[in-house]
C-alpha positions in Angstrom: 76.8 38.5 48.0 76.7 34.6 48.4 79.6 32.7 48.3 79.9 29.2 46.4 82.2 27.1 47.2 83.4 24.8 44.4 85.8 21.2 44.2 87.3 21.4 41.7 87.7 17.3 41.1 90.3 17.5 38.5 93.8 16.3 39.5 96.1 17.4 36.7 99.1 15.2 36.1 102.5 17.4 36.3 106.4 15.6 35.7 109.0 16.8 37.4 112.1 15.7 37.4 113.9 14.8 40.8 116.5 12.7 41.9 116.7 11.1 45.2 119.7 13.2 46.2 117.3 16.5 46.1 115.2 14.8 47.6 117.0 13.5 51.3 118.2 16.1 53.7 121.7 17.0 54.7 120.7 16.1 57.8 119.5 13.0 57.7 120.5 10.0 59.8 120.8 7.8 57.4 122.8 10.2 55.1 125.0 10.1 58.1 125.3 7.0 58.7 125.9 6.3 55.1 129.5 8.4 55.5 130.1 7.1 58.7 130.3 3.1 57.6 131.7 1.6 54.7 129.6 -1.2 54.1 131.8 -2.7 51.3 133.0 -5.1 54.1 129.7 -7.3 53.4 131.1 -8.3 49.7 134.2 -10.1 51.3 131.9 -11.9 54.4 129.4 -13.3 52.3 131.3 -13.9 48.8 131.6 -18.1 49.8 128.1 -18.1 50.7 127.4 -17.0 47.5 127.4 -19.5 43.7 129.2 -18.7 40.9 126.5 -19.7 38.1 123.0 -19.7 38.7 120.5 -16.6 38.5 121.9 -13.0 39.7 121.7 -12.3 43.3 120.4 -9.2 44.8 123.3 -6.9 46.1 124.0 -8.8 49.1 124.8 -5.0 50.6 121.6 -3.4 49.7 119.7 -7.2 51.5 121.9 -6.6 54.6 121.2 -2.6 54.6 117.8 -3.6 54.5 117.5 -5.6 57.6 119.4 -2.8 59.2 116.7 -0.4 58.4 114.4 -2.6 59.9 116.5 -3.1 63.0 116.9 1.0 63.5 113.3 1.7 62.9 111.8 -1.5 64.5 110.0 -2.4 61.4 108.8 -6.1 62.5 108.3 -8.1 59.5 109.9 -8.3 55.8 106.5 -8.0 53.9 105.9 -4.4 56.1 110.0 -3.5 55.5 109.1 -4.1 51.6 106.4 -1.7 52.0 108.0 0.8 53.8 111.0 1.0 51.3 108.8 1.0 48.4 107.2 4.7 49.6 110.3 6.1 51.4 112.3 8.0 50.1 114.9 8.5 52.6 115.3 4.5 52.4 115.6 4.5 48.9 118.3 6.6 49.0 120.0 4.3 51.7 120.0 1.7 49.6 120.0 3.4 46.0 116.9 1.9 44.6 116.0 4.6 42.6 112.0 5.9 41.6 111.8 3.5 38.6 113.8 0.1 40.2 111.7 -2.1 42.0 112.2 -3.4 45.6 113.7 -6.6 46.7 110.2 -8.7 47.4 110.0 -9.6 51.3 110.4 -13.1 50.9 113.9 -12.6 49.0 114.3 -11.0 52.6 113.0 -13.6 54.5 115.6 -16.3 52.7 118.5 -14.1 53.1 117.5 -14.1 56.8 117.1 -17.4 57.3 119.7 -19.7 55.0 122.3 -17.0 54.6 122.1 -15.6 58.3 120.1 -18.2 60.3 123.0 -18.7 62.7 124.4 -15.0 63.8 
C-alpha cells in the first residue's frame, strides 16, 4: 500500500484567552526581581524633571525598567530593545504592557536616555 503524504496548507485561526500572568513562570527572574525591588522610588527621583502641562509622558518606571532589561540581557540598541519587548512575553509582563498596548517606540527610549539621564 503506498503512502501519500499531504500538507495540509490551511492555518485555522483559534482565540484563546490568556493573560500574561498564565503566561510567565514562577520561576522566572524577572518575576523575581519584580518582588525583590520596589521600583516606585523612580516616581519621586524623576517627578522635577518631569512638566506639569504638556502631552502625557510614558510611565517614567516602565522607560527606566526598560533600559534595565536591556542592561541584564545586553540588548545593544533601543530600536532592537523595542523589538524585543514587543514579542516577549516575559518582558511584557516586567513591565505590564499587556497583548493589545503598544510598546514605547525606541526613540521615546533614546530621549529618555539622553535629556532625562545623559549625566548618571
Amino acid at each position: 500500500m503506498k503512502r501519500m503524504m499531504r500538507r495540509d496548507g490551511s492555518k485555522q485561526l483559534k482565540m484563546t484567552f490568556l493573560t500574561l500572568e498564565e503566561l510567565m513562570p514562577e520561576s522566572h527572574f524577572l518575576r523575581n526581581l519584580e518582588q525583590c525591588v520596589d521600583f516606585s522610588f523612580i516616581y519621586d527621583i524623576v517627578e522635577p524633571l518631569y512638566a506639569k502641562v504638556g502631552r502625557p509622558s510614558v510611565d517614567p518606571v516602565l522607560l527606566v525598567k526598560m533600559l534595565l532589561l536591556g542592561y541584564l540581557y545586553g540588548i545593544p540598541s533601543e530600536r532592537k530593545l523595542e523589538q524585543e519587548v514587543r514579542i516577549n512575553i516575559a518582558f511584557r509582563w516586567f513591565l505590564g504592557i499587556d497583548f493589545d498596548e503598544p510598546v514605547p517606540d525606541h526613540s521615546t527610549v533614546s530621549q529618555l536616555r539622553r535629556r532625562k539621564f545623559g549625566k548618571t
